[in-house]
N, CA and C atoms as an extended XYZ file, in Angstrom:
183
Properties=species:S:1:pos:R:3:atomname:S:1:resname:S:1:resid:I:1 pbc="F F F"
N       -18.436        3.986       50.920 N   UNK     1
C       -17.042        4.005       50.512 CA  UNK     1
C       -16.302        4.986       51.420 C   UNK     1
N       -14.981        4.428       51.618 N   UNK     2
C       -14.481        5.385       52.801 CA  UNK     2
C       -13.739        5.831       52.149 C   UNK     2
N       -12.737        6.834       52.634 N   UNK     3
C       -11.199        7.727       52.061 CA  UNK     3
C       -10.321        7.207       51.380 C   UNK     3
N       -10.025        5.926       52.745 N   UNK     4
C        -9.115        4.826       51.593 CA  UNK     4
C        -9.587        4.366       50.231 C   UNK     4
N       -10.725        4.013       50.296 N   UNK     5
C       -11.170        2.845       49.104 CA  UNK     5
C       -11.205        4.366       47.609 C   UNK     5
N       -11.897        5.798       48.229 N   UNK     6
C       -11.812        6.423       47.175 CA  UNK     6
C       -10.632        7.204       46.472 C   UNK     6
N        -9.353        7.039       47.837 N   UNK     7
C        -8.306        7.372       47.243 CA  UNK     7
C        -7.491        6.063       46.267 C   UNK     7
N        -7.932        5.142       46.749 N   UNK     8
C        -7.293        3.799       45.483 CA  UNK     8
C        -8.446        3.995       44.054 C   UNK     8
N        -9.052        3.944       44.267 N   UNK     9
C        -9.878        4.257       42.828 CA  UNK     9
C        -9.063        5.342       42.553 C   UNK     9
N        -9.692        6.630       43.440 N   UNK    10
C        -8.480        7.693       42.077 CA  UNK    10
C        -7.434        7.239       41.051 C   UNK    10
N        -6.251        6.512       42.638 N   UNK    11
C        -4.869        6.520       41.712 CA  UNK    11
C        -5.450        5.441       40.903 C   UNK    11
N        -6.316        4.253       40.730 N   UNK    12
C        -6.337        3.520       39.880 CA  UNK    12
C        -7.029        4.105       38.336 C   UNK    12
N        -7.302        4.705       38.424 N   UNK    13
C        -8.043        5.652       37.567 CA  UNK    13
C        -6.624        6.791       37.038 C   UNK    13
N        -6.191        7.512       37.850 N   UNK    14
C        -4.338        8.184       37.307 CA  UNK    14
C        -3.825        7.056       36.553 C   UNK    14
N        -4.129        5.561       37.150 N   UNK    15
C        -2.732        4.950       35.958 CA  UNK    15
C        -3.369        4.442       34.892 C   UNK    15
N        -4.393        3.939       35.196 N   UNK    16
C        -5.504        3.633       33.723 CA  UNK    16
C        -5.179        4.913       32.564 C   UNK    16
N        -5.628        6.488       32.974 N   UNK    17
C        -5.140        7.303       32.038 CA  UNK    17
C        -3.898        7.391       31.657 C   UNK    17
N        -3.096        7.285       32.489 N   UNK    18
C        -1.336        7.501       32.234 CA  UNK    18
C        -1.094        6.316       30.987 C   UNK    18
N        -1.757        5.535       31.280 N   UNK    19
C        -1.323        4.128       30.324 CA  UNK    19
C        -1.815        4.682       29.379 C   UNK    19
N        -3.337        4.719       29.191 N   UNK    20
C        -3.799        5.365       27.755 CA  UNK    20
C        -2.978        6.097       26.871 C   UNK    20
N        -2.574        7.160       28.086 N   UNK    21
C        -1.537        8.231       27.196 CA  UNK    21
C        -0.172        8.013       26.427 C   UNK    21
N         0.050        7.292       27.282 N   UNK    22
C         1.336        6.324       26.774 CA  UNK    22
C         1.404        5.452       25.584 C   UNK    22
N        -0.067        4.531       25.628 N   UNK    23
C        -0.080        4.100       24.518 CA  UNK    23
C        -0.211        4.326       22.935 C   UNK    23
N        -1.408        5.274       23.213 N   UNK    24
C        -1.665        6.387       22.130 CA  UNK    24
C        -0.345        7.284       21.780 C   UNK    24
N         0.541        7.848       22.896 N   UNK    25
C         1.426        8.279       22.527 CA  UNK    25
C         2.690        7.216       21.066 C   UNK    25
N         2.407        5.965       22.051 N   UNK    26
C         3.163        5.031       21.306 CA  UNK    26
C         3.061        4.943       19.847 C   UNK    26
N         1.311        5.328       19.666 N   UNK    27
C         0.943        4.398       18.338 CA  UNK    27
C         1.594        5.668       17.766 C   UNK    27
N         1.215        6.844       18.474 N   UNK    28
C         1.508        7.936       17.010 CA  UNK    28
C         3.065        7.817       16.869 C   UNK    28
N         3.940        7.733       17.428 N   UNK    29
C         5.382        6.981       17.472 CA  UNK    29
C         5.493        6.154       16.291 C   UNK    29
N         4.793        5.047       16.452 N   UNK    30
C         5.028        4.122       15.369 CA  UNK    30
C         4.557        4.737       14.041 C   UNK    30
N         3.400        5.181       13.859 N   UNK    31
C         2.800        6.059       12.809 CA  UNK    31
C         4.227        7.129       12.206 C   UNK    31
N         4.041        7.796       12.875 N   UNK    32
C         5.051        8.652       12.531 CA  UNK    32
C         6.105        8.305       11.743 C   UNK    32
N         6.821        7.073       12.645 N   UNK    33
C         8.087        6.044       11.929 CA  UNK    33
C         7.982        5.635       10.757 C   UNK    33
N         6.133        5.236       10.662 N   UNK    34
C         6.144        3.957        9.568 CA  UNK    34
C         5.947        5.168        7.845 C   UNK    34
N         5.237        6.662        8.532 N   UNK    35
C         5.314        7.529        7.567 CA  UNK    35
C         6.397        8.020        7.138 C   UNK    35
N         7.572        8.294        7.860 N   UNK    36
C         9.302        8.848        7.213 CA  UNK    36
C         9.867        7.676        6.373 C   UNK    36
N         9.567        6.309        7.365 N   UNK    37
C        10.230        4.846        6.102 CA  UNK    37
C         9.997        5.298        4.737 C   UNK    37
N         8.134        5.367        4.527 N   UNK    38
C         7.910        5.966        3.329 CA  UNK    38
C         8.244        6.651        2.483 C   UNK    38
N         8.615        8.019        2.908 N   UNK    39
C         9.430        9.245        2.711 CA  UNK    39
C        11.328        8.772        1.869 C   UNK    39
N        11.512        8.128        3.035 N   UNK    40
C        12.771        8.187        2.735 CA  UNK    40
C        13.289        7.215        1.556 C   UNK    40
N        12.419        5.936        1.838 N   UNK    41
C        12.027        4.811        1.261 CA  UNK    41
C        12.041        5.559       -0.568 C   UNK    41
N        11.008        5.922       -0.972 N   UNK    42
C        10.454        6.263       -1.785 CA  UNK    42
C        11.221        7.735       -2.341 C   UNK    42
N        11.629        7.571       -3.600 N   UNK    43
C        12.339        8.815       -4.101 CA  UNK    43
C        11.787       10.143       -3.814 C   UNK    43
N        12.033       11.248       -4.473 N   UNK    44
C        11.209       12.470       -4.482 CA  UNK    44
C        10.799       12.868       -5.885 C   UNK    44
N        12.013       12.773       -6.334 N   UNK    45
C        12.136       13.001       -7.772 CA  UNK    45
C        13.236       12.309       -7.992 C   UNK    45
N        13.741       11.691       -9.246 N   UNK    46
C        14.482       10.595      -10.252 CA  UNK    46
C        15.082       11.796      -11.217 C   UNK    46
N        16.623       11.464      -11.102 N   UNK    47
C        17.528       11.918      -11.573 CA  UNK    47
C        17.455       11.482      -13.014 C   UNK    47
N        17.931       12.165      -14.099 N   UNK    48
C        18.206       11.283      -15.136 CA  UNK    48
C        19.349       11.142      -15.727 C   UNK    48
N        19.836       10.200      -15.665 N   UNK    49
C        21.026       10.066      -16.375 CA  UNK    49
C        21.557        9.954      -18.011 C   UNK    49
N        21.086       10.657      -18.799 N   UNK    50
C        20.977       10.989      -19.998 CA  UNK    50
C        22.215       11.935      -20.085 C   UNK    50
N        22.951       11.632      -21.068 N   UNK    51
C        23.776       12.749      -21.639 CA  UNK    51
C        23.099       13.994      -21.806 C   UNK    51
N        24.125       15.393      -21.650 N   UNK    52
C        23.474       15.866      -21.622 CA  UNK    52
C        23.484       16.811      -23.242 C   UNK    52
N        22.344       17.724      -23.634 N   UNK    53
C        22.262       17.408      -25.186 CA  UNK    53
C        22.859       18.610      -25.835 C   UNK    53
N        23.147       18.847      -27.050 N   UNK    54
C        23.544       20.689      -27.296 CA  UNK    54
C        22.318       21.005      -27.890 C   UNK    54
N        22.142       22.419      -27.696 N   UNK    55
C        21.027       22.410      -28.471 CA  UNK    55
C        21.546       23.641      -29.890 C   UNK    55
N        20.414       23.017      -30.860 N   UNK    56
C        20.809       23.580      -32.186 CA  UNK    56
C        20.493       25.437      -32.021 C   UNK    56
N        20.721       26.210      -32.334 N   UNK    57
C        20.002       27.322      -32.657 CA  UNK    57
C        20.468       27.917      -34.347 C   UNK    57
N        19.214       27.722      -34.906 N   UNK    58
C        19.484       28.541      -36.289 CA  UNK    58
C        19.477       30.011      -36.406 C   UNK    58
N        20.697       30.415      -36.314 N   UNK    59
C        20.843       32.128      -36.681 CA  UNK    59
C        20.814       32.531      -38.051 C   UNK    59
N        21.013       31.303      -39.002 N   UNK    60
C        21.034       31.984      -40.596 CA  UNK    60
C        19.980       31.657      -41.136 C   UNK    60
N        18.887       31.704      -40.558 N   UNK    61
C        17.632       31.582      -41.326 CA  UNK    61
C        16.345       32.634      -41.320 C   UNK    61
């Protein structure tokens, strides 16, 4: 193998990883996305809409 042939493997080998990274970068992208939908999607806590009540207190007893 000469200079040339091992400098094209390298870079072919740089973009093979670059892609990897990219992709993986991607998925956690989508991950990420599909976890806030959830989040936002989905209440936290539920309000209630109930009047709201008096409360009694017995002082003459």
């Amino acid at each position: 193998m000469n200079t040339a042939d091992a400098t094209i493997e390298n870079a072919l080998s740089v973009v093979a990883r670059s892609r990897d990274m990219r992709e993986r970068a991607l998925e956690r992208r989508r991950e990420l996305q599909r976890r806030t939908e959830v989040i936002i999607t989905r209440p936290l806590y539920v309000l209630k809409k109930n009047e709201p009540k008096q409360l009694l207190l017995k002082l003459d007893s």
